[in-house]
N, C-alpha and C positions, 0 to 999 in steps of 0.2 A: 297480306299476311306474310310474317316472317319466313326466310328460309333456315334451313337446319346451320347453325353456328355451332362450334365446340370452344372451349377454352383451353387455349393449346398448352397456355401456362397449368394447365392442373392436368392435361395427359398421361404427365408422369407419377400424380397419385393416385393410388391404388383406389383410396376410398370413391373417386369422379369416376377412375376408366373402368374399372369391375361392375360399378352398376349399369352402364351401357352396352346394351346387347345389338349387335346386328344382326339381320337375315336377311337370305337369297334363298331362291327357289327355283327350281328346273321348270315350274309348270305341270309336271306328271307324278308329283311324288316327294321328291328329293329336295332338299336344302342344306345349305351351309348356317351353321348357329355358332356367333361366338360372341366374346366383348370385342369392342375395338382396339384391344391390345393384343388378340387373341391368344389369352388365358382363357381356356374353358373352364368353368366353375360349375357346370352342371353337366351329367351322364347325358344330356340329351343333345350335349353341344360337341360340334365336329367340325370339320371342312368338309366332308363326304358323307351326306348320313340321308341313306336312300333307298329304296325298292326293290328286293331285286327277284319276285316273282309277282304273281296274283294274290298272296295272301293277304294280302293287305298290308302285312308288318314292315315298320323300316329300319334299316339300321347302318349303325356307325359302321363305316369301312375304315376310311382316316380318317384319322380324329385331329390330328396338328401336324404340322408342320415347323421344324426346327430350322432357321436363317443363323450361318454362322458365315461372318466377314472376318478374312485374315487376311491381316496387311506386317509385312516384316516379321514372318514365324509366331504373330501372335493373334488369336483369332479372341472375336467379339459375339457374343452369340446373343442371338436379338430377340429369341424366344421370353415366354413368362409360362412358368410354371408353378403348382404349390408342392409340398410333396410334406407331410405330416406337419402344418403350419407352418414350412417355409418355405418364399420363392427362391427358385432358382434354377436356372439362371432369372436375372433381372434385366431383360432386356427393355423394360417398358420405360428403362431410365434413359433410353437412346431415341425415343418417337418424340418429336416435335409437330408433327400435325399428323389429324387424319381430316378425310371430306367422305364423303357418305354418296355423293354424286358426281358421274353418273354410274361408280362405281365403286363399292371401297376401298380406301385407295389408305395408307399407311407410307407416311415419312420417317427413316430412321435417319440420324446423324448420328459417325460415329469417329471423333478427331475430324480429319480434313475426310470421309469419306459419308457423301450422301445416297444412299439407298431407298429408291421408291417400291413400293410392292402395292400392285393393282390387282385385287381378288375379282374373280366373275364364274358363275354359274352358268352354264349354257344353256337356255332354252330350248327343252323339248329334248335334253340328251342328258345323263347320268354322267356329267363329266361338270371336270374344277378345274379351269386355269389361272393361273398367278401368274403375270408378269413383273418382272423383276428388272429396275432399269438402274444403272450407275451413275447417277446422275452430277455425282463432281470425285471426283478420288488424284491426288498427288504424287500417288507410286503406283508398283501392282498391285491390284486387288484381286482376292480368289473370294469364289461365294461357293456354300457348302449348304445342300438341303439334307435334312436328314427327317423320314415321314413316320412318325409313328401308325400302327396300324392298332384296330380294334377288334373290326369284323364281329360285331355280334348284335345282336334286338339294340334299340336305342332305349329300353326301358331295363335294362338288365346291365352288370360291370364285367370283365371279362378280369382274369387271373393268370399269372404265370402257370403254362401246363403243357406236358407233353406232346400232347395232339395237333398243336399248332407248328405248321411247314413257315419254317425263319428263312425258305431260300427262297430267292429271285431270278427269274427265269427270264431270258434274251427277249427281247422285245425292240421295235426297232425305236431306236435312238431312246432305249430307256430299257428299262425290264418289266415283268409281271408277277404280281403274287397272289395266292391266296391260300388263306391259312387254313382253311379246312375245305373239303372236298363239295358241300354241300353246299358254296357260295362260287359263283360267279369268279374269272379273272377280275382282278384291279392293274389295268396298265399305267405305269409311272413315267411318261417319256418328256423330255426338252425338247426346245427349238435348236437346239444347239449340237450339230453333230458330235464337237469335241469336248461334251462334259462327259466325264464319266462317272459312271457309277461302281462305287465297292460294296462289293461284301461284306456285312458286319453285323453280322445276328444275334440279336440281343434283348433281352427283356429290360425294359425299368420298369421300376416298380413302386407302387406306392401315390400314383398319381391323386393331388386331394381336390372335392369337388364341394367347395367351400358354401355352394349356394342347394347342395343337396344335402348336407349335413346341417346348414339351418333349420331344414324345411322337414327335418325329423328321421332321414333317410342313412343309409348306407353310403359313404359319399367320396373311396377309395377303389382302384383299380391299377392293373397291371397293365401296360401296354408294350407290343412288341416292333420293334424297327428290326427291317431286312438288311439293312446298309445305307448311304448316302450317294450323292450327284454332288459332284465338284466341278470346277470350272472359272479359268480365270476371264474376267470380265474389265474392257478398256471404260475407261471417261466414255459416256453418251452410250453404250452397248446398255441391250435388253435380251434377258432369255425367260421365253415361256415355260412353266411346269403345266404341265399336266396328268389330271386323274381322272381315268375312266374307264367304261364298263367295255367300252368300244376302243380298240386301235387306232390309232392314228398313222396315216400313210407315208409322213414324213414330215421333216423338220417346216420344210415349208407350208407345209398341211396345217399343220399345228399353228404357226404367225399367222395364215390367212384366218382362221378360226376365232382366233383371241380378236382381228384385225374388224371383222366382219361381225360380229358379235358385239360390240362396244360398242359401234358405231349405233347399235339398234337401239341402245339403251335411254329410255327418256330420262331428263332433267328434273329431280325432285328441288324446284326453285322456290316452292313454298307452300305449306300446310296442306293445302287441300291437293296440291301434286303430289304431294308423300301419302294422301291417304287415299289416292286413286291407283298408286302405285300399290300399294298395301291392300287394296281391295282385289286387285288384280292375282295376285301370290296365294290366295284360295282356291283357286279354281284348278282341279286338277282334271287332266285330260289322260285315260291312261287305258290302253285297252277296250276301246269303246264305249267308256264311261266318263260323265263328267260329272265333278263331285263337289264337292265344300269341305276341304279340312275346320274344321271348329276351330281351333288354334295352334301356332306353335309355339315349343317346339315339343310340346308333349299328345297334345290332345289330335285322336285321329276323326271319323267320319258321324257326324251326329244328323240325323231325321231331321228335329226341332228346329239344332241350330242351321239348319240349310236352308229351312223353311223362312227363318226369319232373318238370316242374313241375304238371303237372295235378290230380293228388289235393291236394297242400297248396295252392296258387291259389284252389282252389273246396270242398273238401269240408270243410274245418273249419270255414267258413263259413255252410255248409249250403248250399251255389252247387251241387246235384249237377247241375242242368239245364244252368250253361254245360259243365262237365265233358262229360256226354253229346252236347252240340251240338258240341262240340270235336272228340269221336272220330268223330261220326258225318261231320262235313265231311272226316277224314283218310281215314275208311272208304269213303266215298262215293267217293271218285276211285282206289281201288286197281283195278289192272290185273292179270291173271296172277296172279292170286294173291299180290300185293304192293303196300305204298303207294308212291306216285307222290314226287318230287322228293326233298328230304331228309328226309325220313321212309323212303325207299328202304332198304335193304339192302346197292344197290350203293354207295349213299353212304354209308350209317352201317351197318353190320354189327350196331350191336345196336340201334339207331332202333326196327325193329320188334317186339324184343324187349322193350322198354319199355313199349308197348303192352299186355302180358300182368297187368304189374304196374300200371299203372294201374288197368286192371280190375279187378285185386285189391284195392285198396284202395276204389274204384267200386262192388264188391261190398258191402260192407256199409252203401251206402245201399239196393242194390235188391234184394238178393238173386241166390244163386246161378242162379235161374231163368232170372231176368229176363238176368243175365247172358248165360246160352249163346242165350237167343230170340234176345238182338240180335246180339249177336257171336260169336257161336260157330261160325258157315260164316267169316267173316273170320280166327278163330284156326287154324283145320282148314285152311284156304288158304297162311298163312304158311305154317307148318311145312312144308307140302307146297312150299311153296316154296324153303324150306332145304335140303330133302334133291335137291330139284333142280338146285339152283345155281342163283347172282344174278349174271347179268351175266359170267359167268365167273372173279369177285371172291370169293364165298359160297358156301360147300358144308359138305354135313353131310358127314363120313368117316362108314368104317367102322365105326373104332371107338366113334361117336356123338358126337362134339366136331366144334364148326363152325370152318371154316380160313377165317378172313378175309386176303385178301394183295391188294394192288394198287402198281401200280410209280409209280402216277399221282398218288394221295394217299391218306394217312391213313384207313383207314376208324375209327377208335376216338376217342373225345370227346379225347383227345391225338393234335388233328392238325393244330398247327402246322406250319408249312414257313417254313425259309429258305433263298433261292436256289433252290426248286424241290425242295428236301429235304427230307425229315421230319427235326421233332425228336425227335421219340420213336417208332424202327423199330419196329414190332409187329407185322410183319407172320407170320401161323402161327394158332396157338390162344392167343387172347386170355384173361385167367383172367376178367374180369366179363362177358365176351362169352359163356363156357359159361356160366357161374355163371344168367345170364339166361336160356342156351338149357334147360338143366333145368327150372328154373323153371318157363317157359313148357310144357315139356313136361309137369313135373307135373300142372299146374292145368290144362290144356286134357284131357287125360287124366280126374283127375278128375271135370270136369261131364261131358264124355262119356260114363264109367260112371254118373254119377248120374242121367242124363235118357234112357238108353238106345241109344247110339249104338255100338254094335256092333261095325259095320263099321270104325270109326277106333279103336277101344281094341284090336281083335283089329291092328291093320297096326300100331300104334305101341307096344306095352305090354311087348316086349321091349328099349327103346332104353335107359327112364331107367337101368336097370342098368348096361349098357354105357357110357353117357355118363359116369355115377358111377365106377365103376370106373378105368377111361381116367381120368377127370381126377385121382382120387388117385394113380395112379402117376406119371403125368407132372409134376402141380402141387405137391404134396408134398415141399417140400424138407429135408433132414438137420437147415437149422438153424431151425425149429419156424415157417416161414410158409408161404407158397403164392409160385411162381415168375409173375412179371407175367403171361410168355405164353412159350411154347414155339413155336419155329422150325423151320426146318431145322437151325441148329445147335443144337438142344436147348432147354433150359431157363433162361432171364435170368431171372438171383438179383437183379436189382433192388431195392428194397424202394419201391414205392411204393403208392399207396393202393389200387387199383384191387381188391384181394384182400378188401377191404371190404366189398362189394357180392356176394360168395360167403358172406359170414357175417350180410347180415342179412336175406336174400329170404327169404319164406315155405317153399319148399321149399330146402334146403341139402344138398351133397352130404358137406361134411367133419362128423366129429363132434365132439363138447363141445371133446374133448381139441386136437385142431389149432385151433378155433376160438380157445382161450383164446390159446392161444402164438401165433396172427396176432394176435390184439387186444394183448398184451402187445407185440410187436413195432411196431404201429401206434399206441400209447401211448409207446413209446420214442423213435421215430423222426421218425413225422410229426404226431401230433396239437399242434394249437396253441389259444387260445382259440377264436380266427374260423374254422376249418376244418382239414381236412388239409392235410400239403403233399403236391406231387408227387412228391417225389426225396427221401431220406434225405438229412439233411446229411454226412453220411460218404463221401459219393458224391463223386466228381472233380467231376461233369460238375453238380454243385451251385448255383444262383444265389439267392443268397440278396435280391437285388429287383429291382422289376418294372418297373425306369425304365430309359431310353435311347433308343436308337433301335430301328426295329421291329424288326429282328432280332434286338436285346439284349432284349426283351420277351419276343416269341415262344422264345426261349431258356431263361428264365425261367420264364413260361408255367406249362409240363409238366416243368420239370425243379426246380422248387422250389416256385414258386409257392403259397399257401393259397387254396382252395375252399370257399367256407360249402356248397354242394350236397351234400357227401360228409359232411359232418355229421350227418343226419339218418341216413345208415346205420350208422354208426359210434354215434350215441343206440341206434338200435333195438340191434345188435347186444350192447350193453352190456345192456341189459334183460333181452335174449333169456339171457344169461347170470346173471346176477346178481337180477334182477327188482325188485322194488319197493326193493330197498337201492340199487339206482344212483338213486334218486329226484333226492338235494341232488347231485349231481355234475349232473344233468341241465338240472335245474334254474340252478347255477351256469351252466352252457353256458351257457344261454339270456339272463341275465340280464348278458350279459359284451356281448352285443348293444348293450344299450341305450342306450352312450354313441355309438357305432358311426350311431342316427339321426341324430345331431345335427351330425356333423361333415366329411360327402362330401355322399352325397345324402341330403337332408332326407326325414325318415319312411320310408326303405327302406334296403334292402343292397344293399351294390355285389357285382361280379361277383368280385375275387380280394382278394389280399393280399401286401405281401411275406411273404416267409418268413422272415423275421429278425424280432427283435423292433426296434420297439415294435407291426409286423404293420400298415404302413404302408396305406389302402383304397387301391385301384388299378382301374384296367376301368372297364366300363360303371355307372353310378352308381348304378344300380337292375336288378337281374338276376334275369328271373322265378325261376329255382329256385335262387337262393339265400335268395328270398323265400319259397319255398316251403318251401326248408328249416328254415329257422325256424320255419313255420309249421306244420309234423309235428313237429319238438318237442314244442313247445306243447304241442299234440294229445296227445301220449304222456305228456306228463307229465297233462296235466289226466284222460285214463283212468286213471291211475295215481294220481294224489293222495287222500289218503283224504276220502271223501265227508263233507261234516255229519253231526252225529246224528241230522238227520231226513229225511236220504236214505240213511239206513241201507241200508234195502233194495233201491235199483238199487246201492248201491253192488257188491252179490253178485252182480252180471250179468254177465262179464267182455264187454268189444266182439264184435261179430260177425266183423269182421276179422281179431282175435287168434283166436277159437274155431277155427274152419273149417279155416284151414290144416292147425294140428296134429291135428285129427281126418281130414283127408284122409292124413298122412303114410305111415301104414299099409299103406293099402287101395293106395298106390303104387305101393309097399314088394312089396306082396302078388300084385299085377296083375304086377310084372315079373319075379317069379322064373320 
């Protein structure tokens, strides 16, 4: 597979290097978001845009950084900025290349003067260094940083105002500011004893945020600089900038830092390195908690999507430990027999049901065992907690299918609202919301009879039938798929993806025959290169992309929109069917990715797509589980691809993952008659 290429010849057009977003991430919080030119075009992009208590909120400290080279009393300044539709300065007219590994790394030419700038994030520390190297220059040359500051929510713009402190205070071998009392220092220091910094406090104003004023928003702001760092710099000289929450002990302090930090950095040399790379940059570790951001650079901590990006994030990788640290901080805090905020029930009706299938896939790093030791009173609690009702929201019936309804919002991953509406009504028997609750019931079922637990196999072992039953009469529709979700008023013949996720869970309640004729129907309908859509285009209520204002979005959304996350079950279920001959189709998938890193967010996936061709990226520029999606893929096909001739013999072991289920199906099967 390819690695990341740019076209150095279109660098310097706006319309190439503005739709290229980069990210870095500290690991506990914090990242750097910008284009490769670094123009920031959206409120949520920075150099410094980070954490700086428990609340969870994170925000722009610096937002850019201003590079100005003067050679002979005349200075060249290499920024890009917009300010009421125009740039300027224009420095993007002076980058001749960038490389993305193993660090982003920006070449300016400027006449006879070539200037590198090497950005990096340090892991596990709320700090930004930039090295800055001179890498051919004919006279003297001076370099002048000057840092714009934000300091406020990364969801919110900040305005020229009184309250904010424009001074800078001694710091060693730099200074420190911060503009209101209620944040943290930000220290600004060099490698370089002899740059200095002046004083020069000042608002500009009018910053334009071209990629939030698309998308329907507010998309101007005021930002303030304390002063600048100057310093002249020979042929072959490098000086580090730094920005952080923490001090640095000196100049040498500072080189070791950048020195020892770069070297850590892996090689994204080609596709599935960038999205192991990019799986890696979710996981946050921060206060005793380790978490799943959903995506960046807007979206913060989701139940759901943790639940389901968690196996592909960490286990292809052989990460089972952040995996495990993940469930156990969501397990840790369940109450009543259920997990705490959006991981809940009352908020996501299947959040907790995702849960089940994590573990399954979690299973065959640790084993079945291991499994129910740790988690198996939290799986035995859920359930007990479904048949009790959540919130008034969640209840298992009678007939064994769980009625998710709420008047307030959306409980199902389609819960957009505009005006206070849902876009996609669901409220009744969800079809992936059973499809899960089975699931769940099989596999907790199973270890229970396996490890002796009696007393829950004898109260639960007459349901799966009941639940199976129920859902084929109700979900089973005349013309060969499965109904979204059943209401009060019956059965919506919808056709969208969600019936997906009943064909490719381990335990399954429809057979071969329904199975094939949903997958033919979701092959007709909604499969696209990048994902499913959400709505069949034959449908009225149809949107075929995902731009406008935010209700034309949200519209969009759930009612056409493409999903890479639903991919991966749509791969598995094609397997589940066909087996080793869906190989080069799967394969194809996968490989349809690759041009996909190079042109939104650099080395990952973004969160959707239109639904129209040419299947335009859209959302959050990096989206844990559609990173993950890919990356069970991968996974599936490399179990599948046929071994060397001299791995002959593991090649006869089939995964422990795949084995297990379908030897469980039986004993199910058998427990519930």
């Amino acid at each position: 597979m390819s690695a990341l290429t740019f076209d150095k010849r279109e660098l310097g057009n706006l319309e190439y290097s503005l739709q290229r977003e980069m990210l870095s991430t500290d690991r506990i919080g914090g990242y750097m978001g910008t284009t490769i030119v670094c123009c920031n075009t959206r409120r949520y992009h920075g150099l410094m845009v980070a954490p700086i208590d428990q609340s969870g909120r994170t925000y722009v400290l610096l937002s850019s950084l201003d590079e100005t080279v003067i050679q002979h009393d005349q200075a060249f300044n290499l920024a890009l900025h917009r300010f009421q539709g125009v740039y300027e300065p224009r420095g993007h007219k002076y980058v001749t290349n960038f490389e993305y590994t193993p660090t982003p790394t920006i070449t300016y030419r400027v006449g006879g003067v070539i200037l590198k700038k090497e950005l990096l994030w340090i892991h596990k520390r709320t700090q930004l260094m930039i090295r800055y190297t001179l890498v051919d220059a004919h006279s003297e040359t001076r370099l002048r940083l000057r840092p714009y500051l934000a300091f406020r929510d990364k969801h919110a713009l900040t305005h020229a105002n009184m309250q904010a402190d424009g001074r800078s205070y001694p710091a060693i071998n730099g200074v420190k500011c911060r503009l209101y009392d209620s944040f943290p220092w930000l220290y600004l220091q060099t490698s370089k004893p002899g740059a200095e910094f002046v004083p020069a406090p000042d608002w500009y104003y009018n910053f334009e945020y071209q990629q939030d004023l698309a998308r329907g928003y507010e998309g101007h702001e005021d930002l303030l600089t304390t002063g600048y760092f100057e310093t002249e710099l020979r042929k072959g000289e490098s000086i580090v900038f730094s920005a952080s929450l923490d001090e640095m002990a000196s100049a040498e302090t500072i080189e070791q830092m950048f020195e020892s930090s770069i070297a850590r950095r892996t090689h994204k040399i080609d596709f599935m390195s960038c999205m192991e790379h990019s799986a890696r940059q979710f996981l946050i570790r921060r206060a005793g908690r380790t978490e799943v951001i959903a995506g960046y650079p807007w979206h913060g901590v989701s139940g759901r999507q943790t639940f389901v990006a968690l196996p592909g994030i960490t286990l292809p990788q052989h990460h089972k430990e952040d995996c495990i640290d993940a469930l156990d901080t969501l397990v840790g805090e369940m109450r009543d027999g259920m997990f705490a905020g959006s991981a809940s029930a009352a908020e996501a009706a299947d959040a907790p049901l995702w849960f089940f299938w994590t573990l399954q896939r979690l299973e065959s790093e640790l084993g079945g065992k291991e499994i129910w030791k740790r988690y198996g009173k939290a799986m035995k609690e859920i359930l007990e907690s479904y048949r009790r009702g959540v919130a008034g929201r969640v209840a298992l019936h009678d007939n064994g299918l769980v009625w998710a309804s709420s008047g307030e919002r959306p409980l199902t991953w389609m819960d957009s609202q505009v005006d206070g509406r849902a876009v996609t009504p669901r409220n009744g028997y969800q079809v992936e919301v059973n499809a899960l609750w089975y699931n769940a019931l099989c596999y907790t079922l199973e270890l229970a009879e396996e490890h002796g637990d009696k007393a829950f196999v004898k109260a639960w072992r007459d349901v799966p039938a009941r639940t199976a039953a129920s859902f084929n009469e109700l979900f089973r529709l005349a013309a060969g798929y499965l109904a979204d979700y059943v209401g009060e008023e019956g059965a919506n013949d919808f056709i969208r993806p969600n019936m997906i996720v009943a064909c490719a869970l381990p335990y399954k309640m429809i057979d071969m025959e329904t199975m094939v004729d949903v997958m033919r129907t979701v092959r007709q309908h909604l499969l696209t290169p990048r994902g499913l859509r959400t709505l069949s285009p034959r449908n009225p209520l149809y949107k075929g992309s995902q731009e406008g204002t935010p209700a034309e979005r949200d519209l969009a959304a759930k009612n056409g929109s493409v999903w890479p996350w639903l991919l991966q079950f749509y791969v598995r279920a094609c397997f589940d069917i066909d087996g080793d001959r869906y190989l080069p189709q799967a394969e194809e998938i996968l490989a349809g990715f690759e041009e996909d890193i190079q042109s939104y967010g650099i080395g990952s996936i973004c969160e959707l797509y239109d639904a129209d061709p040419p299947f335009a990226p859209r959302g959050a520029v990096s989206q844990a589980w559609s990173v993950a999606s890919v990356c069970e893929i991968d996974r599936m096909i490399r179990e599948r691809r046929p071994a060397k001739p001299a791995r002959r013999c593991a090649r006869a072991a089939k995964p422990a993952a795949e084995k297990r289920p379908a030897a469980r199906k039986s004993a199910v099967r058998k427990a519930a008659k």
